[in-house]
PyMOL Python script that loads the backbone (N, CA, C, O; Angstrom):
from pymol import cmd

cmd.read_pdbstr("""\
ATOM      1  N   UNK A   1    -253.746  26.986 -65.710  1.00  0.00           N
ATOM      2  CA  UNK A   1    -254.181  27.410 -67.030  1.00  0.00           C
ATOM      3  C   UNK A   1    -252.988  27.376 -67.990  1.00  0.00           C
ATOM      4  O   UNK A   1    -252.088  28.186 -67.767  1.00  0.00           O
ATOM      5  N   UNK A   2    -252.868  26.556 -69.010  1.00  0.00           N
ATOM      6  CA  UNK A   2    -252.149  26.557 -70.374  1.00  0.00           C
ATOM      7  C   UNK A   2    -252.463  28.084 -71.481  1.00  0.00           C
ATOM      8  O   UNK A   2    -253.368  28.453 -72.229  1.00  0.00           O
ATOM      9  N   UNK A   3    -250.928  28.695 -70.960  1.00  0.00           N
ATOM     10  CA  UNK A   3    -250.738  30.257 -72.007  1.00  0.00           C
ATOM     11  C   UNK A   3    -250.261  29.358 -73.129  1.00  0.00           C
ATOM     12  O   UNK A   3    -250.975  29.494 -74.122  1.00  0.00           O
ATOM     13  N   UNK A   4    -249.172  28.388 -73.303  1.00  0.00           N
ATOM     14  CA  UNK A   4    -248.601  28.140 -74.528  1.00  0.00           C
ATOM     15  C   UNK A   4    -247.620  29.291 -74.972  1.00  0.00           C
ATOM     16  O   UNK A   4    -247.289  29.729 -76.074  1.00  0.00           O
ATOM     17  N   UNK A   5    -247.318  29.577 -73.789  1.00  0.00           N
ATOM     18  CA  UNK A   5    -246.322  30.494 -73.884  1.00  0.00           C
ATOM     19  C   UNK A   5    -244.847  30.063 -73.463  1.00  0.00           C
ATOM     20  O   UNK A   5    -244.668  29.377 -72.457  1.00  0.00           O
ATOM     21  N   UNK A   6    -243.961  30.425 -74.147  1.00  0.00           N
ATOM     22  CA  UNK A   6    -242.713  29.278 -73.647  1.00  0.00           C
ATOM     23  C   UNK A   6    -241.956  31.353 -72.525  1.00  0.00           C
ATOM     24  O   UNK A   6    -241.773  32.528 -72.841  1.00  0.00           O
ATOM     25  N   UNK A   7    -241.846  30.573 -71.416  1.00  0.00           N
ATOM     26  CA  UNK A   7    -241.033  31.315 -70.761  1.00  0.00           C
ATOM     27  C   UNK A   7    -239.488  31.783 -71.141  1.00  0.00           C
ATOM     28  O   UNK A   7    -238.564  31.033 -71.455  1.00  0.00           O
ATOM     29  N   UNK A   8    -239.463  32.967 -71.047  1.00  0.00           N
ATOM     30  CA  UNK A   8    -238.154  33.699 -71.596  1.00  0.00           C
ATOM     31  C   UNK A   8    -237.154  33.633 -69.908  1.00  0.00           C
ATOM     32  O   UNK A   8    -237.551  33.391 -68.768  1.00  0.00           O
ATOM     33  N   UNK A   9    -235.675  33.991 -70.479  1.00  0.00           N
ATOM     34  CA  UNK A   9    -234.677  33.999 -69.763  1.00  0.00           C
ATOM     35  C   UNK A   9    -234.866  35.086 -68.776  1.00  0.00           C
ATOM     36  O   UNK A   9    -234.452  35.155 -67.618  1.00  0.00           O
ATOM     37  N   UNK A  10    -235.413  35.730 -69.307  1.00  0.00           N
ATOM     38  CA  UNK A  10    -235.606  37.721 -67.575  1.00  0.00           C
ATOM     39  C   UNK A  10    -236.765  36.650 -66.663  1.00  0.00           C
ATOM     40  O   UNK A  10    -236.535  36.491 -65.464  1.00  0.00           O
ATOM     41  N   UNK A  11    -238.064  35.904 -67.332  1.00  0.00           N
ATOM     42  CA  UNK A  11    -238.871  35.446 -66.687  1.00  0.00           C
ATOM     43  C   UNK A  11    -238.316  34.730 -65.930  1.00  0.00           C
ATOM     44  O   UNK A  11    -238.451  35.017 -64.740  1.00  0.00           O
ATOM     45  N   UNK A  12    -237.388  33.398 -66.320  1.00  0.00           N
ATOM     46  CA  UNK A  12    -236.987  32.143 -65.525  1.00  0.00           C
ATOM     47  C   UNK A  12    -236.181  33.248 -64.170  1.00  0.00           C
ATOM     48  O   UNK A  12    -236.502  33.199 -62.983  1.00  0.00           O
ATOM     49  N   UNK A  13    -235.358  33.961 -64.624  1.00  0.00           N
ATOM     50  CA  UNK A  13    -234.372  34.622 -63.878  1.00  0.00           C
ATOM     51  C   UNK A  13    -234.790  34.999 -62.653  1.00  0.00           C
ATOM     52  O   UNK A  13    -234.250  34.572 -61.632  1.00  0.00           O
ATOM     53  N   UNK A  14    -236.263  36.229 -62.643  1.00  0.00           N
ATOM     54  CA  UNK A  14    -237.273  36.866 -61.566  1.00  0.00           C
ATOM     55  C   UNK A  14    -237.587  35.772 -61.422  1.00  0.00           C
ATOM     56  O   UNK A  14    -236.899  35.705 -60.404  1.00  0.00           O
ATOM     57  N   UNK A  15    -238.273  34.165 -61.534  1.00  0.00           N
ATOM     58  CA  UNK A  15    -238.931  33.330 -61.235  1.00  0.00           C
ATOM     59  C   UNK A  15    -237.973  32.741 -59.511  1.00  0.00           C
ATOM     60  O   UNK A  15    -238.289  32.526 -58.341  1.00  0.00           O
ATOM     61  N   UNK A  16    -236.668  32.703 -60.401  1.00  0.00           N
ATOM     62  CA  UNK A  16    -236.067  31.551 -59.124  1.00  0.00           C
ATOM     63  C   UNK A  16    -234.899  32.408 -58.264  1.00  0.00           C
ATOM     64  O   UNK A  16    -234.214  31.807 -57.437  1.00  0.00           O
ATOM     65  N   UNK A  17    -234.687  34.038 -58.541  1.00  0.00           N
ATOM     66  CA  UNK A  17    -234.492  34.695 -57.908  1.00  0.00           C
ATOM     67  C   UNK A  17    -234.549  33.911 -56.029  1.00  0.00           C
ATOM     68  O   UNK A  17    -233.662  33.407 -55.340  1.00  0.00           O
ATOM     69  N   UNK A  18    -235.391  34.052 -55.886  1.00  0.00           N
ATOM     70  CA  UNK A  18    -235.863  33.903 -54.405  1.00  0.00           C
ATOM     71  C   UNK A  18    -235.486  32.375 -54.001  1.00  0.00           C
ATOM     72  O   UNK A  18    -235.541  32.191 -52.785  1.00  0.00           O
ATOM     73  N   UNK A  19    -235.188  31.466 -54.619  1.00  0.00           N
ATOM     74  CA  UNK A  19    -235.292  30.103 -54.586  1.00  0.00           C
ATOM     75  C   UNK A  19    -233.286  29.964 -54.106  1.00  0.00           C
ATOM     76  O   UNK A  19    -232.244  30.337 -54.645  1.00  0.00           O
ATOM     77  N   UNK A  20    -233.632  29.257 -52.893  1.00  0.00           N
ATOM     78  CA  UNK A  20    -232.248  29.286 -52.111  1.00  0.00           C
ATOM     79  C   UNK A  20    -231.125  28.269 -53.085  1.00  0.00           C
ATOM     80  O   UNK A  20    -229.923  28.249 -52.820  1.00  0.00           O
ATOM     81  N   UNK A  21    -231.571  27.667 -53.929  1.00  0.00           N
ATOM     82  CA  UNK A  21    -230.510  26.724 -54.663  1.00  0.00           C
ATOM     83  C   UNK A  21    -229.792  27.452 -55.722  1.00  0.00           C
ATOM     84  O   UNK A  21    -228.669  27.247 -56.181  1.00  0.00           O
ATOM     85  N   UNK A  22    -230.746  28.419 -56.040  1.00  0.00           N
ATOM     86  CA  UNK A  22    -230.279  29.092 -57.720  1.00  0.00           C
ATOM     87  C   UNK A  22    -229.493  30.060 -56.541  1.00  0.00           C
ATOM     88  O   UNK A  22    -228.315  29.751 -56.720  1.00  0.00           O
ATOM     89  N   UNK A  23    -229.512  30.804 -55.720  1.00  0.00           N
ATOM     90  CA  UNK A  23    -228.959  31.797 -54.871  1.00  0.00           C
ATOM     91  C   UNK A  23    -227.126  31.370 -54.563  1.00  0.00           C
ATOM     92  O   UNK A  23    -226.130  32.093 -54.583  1.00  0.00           O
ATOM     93  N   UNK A  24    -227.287  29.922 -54.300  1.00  0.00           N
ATOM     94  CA  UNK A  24    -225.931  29.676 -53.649  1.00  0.00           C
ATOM     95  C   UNK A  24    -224.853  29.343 -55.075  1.00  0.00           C
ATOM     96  O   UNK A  24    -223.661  29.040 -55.020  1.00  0.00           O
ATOM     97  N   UNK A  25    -225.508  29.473 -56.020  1.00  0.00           N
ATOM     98  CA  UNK A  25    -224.741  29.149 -57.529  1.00  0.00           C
ATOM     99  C   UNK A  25    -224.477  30.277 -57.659  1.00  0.00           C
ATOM    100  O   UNK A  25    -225.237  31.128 -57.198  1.00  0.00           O
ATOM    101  N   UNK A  26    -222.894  30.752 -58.572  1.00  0.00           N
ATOM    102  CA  UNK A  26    -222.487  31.667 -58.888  1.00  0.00           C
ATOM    103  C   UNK A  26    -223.028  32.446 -59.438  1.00  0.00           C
ATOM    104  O   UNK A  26    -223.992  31.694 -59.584  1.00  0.00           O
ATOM    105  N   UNK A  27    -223.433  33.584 -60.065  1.00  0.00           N
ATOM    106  CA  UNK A  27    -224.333  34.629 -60.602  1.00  0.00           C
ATOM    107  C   UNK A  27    -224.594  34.130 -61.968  1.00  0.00           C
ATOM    108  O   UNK A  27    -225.542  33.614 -62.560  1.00  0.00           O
ATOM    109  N   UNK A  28    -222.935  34.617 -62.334  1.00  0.00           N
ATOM    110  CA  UNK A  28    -222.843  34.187 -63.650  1.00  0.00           C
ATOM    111  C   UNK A  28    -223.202  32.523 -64.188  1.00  0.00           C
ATOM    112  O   UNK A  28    -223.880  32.238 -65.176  1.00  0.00           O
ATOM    113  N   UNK A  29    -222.523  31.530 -63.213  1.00  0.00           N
ATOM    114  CA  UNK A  29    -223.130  30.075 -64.075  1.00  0.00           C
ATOM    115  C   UNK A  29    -224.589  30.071 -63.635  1.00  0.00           C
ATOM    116  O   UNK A  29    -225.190  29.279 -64.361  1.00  0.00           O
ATOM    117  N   UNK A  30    -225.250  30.526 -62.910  1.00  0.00           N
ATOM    118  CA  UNK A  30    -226.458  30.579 -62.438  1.00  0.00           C
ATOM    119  C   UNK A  30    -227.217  30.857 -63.583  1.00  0.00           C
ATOM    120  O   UNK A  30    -228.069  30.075 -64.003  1.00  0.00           O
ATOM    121  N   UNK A  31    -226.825  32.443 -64.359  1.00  0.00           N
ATOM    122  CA  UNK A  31    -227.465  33.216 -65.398  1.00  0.00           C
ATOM    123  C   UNK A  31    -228.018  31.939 -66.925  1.00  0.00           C
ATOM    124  O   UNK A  31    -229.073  31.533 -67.413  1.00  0.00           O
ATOM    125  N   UNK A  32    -226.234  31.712 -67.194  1.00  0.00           N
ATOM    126  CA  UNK A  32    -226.133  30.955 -68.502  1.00  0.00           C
ATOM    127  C   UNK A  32    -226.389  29.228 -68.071  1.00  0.00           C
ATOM    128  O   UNK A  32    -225.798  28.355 -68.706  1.00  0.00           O
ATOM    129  N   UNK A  33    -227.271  28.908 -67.003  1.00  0.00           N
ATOM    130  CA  UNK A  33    -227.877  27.855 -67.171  1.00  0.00           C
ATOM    131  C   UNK A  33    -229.361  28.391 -67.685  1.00  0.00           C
ATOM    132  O   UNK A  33    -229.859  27.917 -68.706  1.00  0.00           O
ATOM    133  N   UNK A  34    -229.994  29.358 -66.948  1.00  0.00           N
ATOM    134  CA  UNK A  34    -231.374  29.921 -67.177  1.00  0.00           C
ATOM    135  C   UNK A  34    -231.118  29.897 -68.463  1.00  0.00           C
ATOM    136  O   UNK A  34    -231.832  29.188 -69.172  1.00  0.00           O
ATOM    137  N   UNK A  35    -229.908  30.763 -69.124  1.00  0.00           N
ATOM    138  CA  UNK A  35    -230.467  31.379 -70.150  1.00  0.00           C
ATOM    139  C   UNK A  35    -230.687  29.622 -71.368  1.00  0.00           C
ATOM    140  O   UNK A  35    -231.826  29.497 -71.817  1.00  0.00           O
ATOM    141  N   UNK A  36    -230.150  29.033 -71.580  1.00  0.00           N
ATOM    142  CA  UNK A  36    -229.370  27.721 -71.900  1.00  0.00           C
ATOM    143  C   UNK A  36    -230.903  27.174 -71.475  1.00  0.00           C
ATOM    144  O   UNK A  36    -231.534  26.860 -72.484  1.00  0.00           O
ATOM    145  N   UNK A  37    -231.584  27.002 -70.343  1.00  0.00           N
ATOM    146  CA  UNK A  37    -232.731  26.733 -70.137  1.00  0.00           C
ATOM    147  C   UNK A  37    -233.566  26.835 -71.379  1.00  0.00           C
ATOM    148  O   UNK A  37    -233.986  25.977 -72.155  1.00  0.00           O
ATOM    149  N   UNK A  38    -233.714  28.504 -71.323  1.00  0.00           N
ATOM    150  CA  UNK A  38    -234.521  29.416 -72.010  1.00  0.00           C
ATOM    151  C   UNK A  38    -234.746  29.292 -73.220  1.00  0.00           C
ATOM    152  O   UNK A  38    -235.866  29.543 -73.663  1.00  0.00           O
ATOM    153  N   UNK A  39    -233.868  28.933 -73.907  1.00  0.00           N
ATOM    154  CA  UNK A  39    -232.963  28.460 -75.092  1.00  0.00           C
ATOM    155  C   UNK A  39    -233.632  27.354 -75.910  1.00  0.00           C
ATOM    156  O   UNK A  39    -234.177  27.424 -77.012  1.00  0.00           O
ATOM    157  N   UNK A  40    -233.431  26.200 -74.999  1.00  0.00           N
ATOM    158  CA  UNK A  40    -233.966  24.931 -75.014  1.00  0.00           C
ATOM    159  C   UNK A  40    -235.457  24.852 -75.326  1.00  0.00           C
ATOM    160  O   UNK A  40    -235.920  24.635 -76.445  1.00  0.00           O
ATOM    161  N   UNK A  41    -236.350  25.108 -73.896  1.00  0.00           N
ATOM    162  CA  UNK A  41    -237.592  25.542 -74.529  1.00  0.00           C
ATOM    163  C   UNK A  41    -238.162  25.928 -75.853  1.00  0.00           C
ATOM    164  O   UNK A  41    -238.923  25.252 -76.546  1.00  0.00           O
ATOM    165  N   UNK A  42    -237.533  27.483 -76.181  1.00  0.00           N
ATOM    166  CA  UNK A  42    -238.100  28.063 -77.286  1.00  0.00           C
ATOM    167  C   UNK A  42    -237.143  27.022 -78.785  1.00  0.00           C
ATOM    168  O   UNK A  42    -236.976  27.346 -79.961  1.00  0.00           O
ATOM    169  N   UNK A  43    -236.683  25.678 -77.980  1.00  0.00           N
ATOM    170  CA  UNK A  43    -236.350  25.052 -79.570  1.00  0.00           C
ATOM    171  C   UNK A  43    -237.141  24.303 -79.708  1.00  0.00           C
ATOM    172  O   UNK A  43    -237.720  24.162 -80.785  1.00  0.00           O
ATOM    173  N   UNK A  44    -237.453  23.446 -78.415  1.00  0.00           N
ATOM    174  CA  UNK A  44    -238.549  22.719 -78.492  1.00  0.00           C
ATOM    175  C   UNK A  44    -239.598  22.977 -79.126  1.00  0.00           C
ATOM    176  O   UNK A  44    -239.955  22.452 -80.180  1.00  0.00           O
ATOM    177  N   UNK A  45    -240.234  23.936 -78.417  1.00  0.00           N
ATOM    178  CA  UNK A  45    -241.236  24.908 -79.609  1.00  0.00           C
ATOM    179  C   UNK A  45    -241.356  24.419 -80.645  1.00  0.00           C
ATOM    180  O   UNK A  45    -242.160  23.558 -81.003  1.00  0.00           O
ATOM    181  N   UNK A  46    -240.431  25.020 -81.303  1.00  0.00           N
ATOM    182  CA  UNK A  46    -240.025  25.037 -82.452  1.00  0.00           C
ATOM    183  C   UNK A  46    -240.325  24.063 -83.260  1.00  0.00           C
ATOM    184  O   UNK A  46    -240.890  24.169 -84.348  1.00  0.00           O
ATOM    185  N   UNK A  47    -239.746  22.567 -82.452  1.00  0.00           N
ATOM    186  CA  UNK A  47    -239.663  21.715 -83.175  1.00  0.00           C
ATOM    187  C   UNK A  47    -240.493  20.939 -83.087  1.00  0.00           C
ATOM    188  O   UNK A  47    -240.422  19.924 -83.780  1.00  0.00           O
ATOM    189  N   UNK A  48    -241.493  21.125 -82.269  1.00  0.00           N
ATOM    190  CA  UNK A  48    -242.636  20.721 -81.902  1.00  0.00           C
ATOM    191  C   UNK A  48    -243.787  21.209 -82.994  1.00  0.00           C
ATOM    192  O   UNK A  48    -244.671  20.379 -83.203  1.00  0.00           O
ATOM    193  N   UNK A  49    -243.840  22.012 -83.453  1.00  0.00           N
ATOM    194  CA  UNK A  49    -244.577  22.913 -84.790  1.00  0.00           C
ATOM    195  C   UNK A  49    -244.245  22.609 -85.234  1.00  0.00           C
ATOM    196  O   UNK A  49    -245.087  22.542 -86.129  1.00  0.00           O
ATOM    197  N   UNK A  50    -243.034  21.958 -85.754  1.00  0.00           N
ATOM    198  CA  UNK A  50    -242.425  21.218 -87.391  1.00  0.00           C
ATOM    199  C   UNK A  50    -242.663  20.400 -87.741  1.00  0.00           C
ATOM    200  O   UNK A  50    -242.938  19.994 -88.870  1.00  0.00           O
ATOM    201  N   UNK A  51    -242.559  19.692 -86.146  1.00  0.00           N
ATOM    202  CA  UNK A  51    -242.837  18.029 -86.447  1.00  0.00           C
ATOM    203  C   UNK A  51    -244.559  17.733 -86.397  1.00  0.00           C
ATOM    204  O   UNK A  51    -245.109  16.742 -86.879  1.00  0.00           O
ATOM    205  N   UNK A  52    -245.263  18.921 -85.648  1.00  0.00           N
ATOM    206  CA  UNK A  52    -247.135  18.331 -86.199  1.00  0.00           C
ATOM    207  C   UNK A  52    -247.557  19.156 -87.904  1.00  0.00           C
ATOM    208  O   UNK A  52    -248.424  18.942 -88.752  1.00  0.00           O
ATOM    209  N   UNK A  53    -246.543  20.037 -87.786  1.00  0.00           N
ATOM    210  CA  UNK A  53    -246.745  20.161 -89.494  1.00  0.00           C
ATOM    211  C   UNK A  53    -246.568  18.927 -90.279  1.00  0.00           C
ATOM    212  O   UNK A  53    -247.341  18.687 -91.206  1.00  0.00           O
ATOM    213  N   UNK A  54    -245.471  18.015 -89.931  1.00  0.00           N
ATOM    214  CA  UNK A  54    -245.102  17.817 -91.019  1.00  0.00           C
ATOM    215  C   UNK A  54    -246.238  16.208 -90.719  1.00  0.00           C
ATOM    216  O   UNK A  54    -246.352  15.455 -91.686  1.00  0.00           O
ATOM    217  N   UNK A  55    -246.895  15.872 -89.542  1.00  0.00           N
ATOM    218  CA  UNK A  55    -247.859  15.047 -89.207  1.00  0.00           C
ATOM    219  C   UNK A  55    -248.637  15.001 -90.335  1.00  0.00           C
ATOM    220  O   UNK A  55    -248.691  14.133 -91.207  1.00  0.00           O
ATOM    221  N   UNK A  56    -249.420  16.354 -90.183  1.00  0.00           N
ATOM    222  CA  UNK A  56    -250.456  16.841 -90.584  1.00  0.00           C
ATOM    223  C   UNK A  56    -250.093  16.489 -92.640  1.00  0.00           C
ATOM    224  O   UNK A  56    -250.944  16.269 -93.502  1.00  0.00           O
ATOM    225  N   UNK A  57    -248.911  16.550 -92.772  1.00  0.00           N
ATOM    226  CA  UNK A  57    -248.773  16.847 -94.150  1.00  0.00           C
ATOM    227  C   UNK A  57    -249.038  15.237 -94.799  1.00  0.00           C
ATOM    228  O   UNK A  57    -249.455  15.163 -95.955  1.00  0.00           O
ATOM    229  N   UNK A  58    -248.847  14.293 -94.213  1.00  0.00           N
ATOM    230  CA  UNK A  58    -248.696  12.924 -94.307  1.00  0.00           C
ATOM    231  C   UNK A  58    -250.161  12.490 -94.612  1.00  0.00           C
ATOM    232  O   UNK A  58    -250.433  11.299 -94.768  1.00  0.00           O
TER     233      UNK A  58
END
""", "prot")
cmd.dss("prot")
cmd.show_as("cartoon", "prot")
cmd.util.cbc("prot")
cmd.orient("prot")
């Protein structure tokens, strides 16, 4: 099911917690890739709404 919800950095974080690859990476570079992830997404977003606005405006 499509929320259209862009996942936040605490989400990704609890998500891959358990996942043995994110585990053997340092805490910290582990964190500020998620977050850098997280980041990314909510620009996309972003720019994804700008650019069918500006579709739509044409």
């Amino acid at each position: 099911m499509k929320t259209h919800k862009i996942i936040g950095k605490f989400d990704l974080d609890k998500e891959y917690k358990s996942n043995q690859h994110y585990q053997v990476m340092y805490s910290q570079a582990a964190q500020q890739i998620l977050r850098s992830v997280a980041e990314s997404f909510k620009s996309f977003k972003q720019l994804s709404k700008k650019y069918k606005l500006r579709k739509h405006d044409t």
